[in-house]
C-alpha positions in Angstrom: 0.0 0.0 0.0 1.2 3.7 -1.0 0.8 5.0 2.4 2.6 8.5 1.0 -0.1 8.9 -1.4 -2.8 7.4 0.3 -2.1 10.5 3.4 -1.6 12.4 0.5 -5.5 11.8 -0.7 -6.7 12.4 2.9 -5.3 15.9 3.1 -6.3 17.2 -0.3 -10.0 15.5 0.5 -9.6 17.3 4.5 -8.0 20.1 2.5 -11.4 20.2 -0.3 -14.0 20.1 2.3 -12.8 22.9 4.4 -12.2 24.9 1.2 -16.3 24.7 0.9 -16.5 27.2 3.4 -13.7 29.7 1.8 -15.3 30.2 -1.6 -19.1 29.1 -0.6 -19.7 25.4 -2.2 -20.6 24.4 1.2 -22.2 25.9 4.9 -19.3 27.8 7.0 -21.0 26.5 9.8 -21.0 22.4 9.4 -17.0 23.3 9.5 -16.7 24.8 13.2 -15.5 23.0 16.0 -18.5 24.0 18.7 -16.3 23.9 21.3 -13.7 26.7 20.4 -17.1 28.6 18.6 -18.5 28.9 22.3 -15.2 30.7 23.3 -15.9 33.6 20.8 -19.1 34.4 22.6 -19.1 37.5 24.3 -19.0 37.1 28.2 -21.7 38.9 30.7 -21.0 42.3 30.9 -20.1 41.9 34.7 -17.1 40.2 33.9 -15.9 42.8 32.0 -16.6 46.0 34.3 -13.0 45.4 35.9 -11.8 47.3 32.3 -13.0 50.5 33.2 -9.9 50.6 35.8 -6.9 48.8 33.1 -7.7 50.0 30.0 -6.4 53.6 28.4 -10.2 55.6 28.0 -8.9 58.3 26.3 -11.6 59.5 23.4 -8.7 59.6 20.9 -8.1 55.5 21.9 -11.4 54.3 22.0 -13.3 56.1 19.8 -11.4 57.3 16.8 -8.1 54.8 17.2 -9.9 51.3 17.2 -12.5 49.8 15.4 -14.7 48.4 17.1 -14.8 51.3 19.7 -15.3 53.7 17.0 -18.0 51.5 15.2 -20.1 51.5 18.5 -19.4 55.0 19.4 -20.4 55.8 16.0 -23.5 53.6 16.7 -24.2 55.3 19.9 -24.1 59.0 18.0 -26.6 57.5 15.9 -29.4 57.3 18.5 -29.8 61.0 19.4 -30.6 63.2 17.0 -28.0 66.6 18.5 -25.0 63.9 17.5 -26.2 62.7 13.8 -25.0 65.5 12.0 -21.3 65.3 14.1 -21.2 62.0 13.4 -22.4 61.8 9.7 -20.2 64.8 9.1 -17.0 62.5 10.7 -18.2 59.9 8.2 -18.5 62.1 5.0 -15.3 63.5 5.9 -13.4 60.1 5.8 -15.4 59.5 2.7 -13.7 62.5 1.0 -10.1 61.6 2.0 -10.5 58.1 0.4 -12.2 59.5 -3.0 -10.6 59.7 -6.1 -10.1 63.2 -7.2 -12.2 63.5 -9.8 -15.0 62.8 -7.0 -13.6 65.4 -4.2 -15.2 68.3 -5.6 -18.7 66.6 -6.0 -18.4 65.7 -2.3 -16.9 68.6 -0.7 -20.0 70.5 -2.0 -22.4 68.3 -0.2 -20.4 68.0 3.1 -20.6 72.2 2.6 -24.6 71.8 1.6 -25.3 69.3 5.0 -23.8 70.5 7.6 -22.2 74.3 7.4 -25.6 75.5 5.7 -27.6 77.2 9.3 -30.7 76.0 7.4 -29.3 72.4 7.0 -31.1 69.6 8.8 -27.8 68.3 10.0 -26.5 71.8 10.8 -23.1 71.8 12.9 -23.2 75.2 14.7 -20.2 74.7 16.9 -18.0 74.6 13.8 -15.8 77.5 13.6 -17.3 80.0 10.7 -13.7 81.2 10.0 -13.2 77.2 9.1 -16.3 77.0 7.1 -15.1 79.9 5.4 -11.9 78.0 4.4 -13.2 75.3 3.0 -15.4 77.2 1.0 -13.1 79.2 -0.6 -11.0 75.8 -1.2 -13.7 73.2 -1.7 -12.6 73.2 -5.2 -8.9 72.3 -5.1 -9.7 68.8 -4.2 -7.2 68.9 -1.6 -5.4 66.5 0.8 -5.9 68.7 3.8 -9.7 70.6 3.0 -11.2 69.6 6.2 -8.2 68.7 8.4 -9.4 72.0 10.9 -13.4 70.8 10.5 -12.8 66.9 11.5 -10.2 67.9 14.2 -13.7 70.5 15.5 -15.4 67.7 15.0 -13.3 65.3 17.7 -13.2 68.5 19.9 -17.1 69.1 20.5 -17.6 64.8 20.7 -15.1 64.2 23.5 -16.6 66.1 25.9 -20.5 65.8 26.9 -21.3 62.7 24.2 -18.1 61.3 25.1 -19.0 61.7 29.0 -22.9 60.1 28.0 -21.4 57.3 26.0 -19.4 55.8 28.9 -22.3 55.2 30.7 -24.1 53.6 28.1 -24.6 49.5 27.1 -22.2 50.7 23.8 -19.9 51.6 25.6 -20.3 48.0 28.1 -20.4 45.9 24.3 -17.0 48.1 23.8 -15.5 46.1 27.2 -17.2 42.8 26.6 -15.3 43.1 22.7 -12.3 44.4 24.9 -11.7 41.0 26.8 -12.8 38.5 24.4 -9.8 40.7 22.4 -7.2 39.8 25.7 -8.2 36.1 25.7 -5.2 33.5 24.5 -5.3 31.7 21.3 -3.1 28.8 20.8 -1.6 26.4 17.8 -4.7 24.8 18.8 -7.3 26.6 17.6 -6.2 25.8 14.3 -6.2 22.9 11.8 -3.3 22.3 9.3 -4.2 20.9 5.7 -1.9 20.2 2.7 1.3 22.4 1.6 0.2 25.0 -1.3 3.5 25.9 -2.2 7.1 26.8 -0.8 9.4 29.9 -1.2 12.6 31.1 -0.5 11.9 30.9 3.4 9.5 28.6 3.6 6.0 26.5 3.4 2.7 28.2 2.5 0.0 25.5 3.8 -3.9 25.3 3.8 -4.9 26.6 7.5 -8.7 26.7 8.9 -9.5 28.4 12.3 -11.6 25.6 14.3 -14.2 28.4 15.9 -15.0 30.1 12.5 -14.7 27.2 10.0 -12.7 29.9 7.4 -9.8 28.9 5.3 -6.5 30.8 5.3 -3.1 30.4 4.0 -0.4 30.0 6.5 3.3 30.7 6.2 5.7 28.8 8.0 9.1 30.2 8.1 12.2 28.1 8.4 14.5 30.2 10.7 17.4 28.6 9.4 17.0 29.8 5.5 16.0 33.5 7.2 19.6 32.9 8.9 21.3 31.6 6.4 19.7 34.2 3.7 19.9 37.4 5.9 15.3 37.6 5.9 15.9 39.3 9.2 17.2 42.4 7.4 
């Protein structure tokens, strides 16, 4: 019996099935391992309350820095009607510094037309006018650094009362329950290895799937030796 080929079959069938739930021939779902799924559940919120007194709160941190603490800030902004048109304008901003150029102009005007019109629904009065001002005379250029001064007005009026009122809300508590799921270990073991894809200069590139999520990835695995031996480090 051909035992090299015959393991060789069994990881390109182990290999096959968990590619079902990479390019969506099959249900993510049949491929998780229940067991390391439960650990990614979020853990009752008076687990987490101990944060408040480890973790850096600063607005800039939380809120503008991370991800998720921005998504739920942002979220949190959402529900009261003074903080939609700070928190819309935040996002149109960020809009405009990803655009293409030849779409700047276009949406310069309507982050001028929203919220630095007084008869605007989303009106932002505590903007500076000598700002507003600026990026009128400019909104045309397309430029890099149009509403630097507007976003950093922006971050100035949010940090203080919304800031202050979203600590004490249950976004803020999902923020700490996200927080220590984040700080919890994972190990080799919450990973399967499947069949090599390929090898380079400093090593294999294998077939990896993450037991709690059933997704495929592809995993390098370096051979310190050939980093050595071929200076990688540098």
């Amino acid at each position: 019996m051909d035992i090299g080929g015959l393991t060789t079959v069994v990881a390109n069938s182990a290999y096959i099935s968990a590619r079902g739930s990479f390019d969506g021939t099959a249900n993510p779902a049949a491929n998780r391992d229940k067991k390391y799924h439960a650990k990614l559940k979020l853990p009752h919120i008076t687990v987490c309350e101990g944060l408040r007194e480890t973790l850096d709160l600063q607005f800039k941190s939380i809120c503008v820095e991370q991800p998720i603490g921005k998504r739920l800030f942002q979220e949190f902004l959402e529900t009261a009607n003074e903080y939609k048109g700070p928190c819309r304008l935040w996002k149109d901003v960020e809009a405009y510094d990803t655009a293409e150029d030849k779409d700047r102009v276009q949406k310069a005007a309507k982050i001028l037309q929203r919220y630095m019109d007084p008869s605007a629904k989303h009106f932002c009065p505590f903007l500076p006018e000598n700002d507003i001002t600026k990026v009128k005379e400019r909104h045309e250029e397309a430029a890099d650094d149009l509403f630097v001064q507007i976003q950093a007005s922006v971050f100035d009026f949010l940090k203080e009362v919304p800031f202050t009122f979203y600590l004490e809300t249950m976004y803020f508590k999902r923020f700490l329950q996200w927080k220590w799921l984040e700080m919890q270990p994972v190990a080799e073991d919450w990973f399967l290895d499947f069949r090599v894809l390929g090898k380079g200069g400093f090593g294999e590139v294998s077939a990896c799937q993450m037991r709690a999520t059933g997704k495929l990835y592809a995993c390098k695995k370096l051979n310190k030796k050939r980093l050595k031996k071929r200076k990688g480090y540098e």
